[in-house]
C-alpha positions as CSV (number, residue, x, y, z in Angstrom):
1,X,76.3,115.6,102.3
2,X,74.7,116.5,98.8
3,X,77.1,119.3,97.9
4,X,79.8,121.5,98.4
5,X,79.5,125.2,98.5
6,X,82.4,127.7,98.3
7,X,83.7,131.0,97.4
8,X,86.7,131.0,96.3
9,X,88.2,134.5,96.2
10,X,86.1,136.0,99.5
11,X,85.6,140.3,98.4
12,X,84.3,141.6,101.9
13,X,86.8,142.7,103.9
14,X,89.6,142.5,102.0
15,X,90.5,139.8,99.6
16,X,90.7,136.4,101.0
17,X,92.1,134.0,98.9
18,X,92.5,130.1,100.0
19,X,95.5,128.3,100.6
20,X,97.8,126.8,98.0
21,X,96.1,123.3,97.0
22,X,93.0,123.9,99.4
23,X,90.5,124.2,96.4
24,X,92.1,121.1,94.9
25,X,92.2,118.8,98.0
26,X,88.2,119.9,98.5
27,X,87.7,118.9,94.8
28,X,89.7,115.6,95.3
29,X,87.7,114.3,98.3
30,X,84.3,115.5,96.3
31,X,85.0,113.3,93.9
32,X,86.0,110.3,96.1
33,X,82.6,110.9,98.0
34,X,80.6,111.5,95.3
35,X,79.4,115.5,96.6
36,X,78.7,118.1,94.5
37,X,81.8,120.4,94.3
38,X,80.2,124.2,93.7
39,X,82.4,127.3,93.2
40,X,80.7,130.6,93.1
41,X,81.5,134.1,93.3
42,X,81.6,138.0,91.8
43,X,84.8,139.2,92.2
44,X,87.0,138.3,89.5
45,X,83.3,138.1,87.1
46,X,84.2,142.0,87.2
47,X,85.4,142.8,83.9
């Protein structure tokens, strides 16, 4: 696995937001692995 992709706060269809600790477990086992952690997305960039 070279990477990692998610979006954290999901816009369509309502806003989806992750569990409590989710992003942080992902970011955990990442870094254990070595795998690009990437977080990308638009809707809280709207200000």
């Amino acid at each position: 696995v070279a990477a990692f992709m998610v979006e954290p706060i999901q816009g369509e269809a309502g806003v989806v937001v992750p569990d409590l600790g989710y992003l942080t477990g992902v970011r955990e086992l990442c870094t254990r692995h070595q795998v690009l952690f990437i977080a990308d997305e638009i809707q809280t960039g709207l200000a």
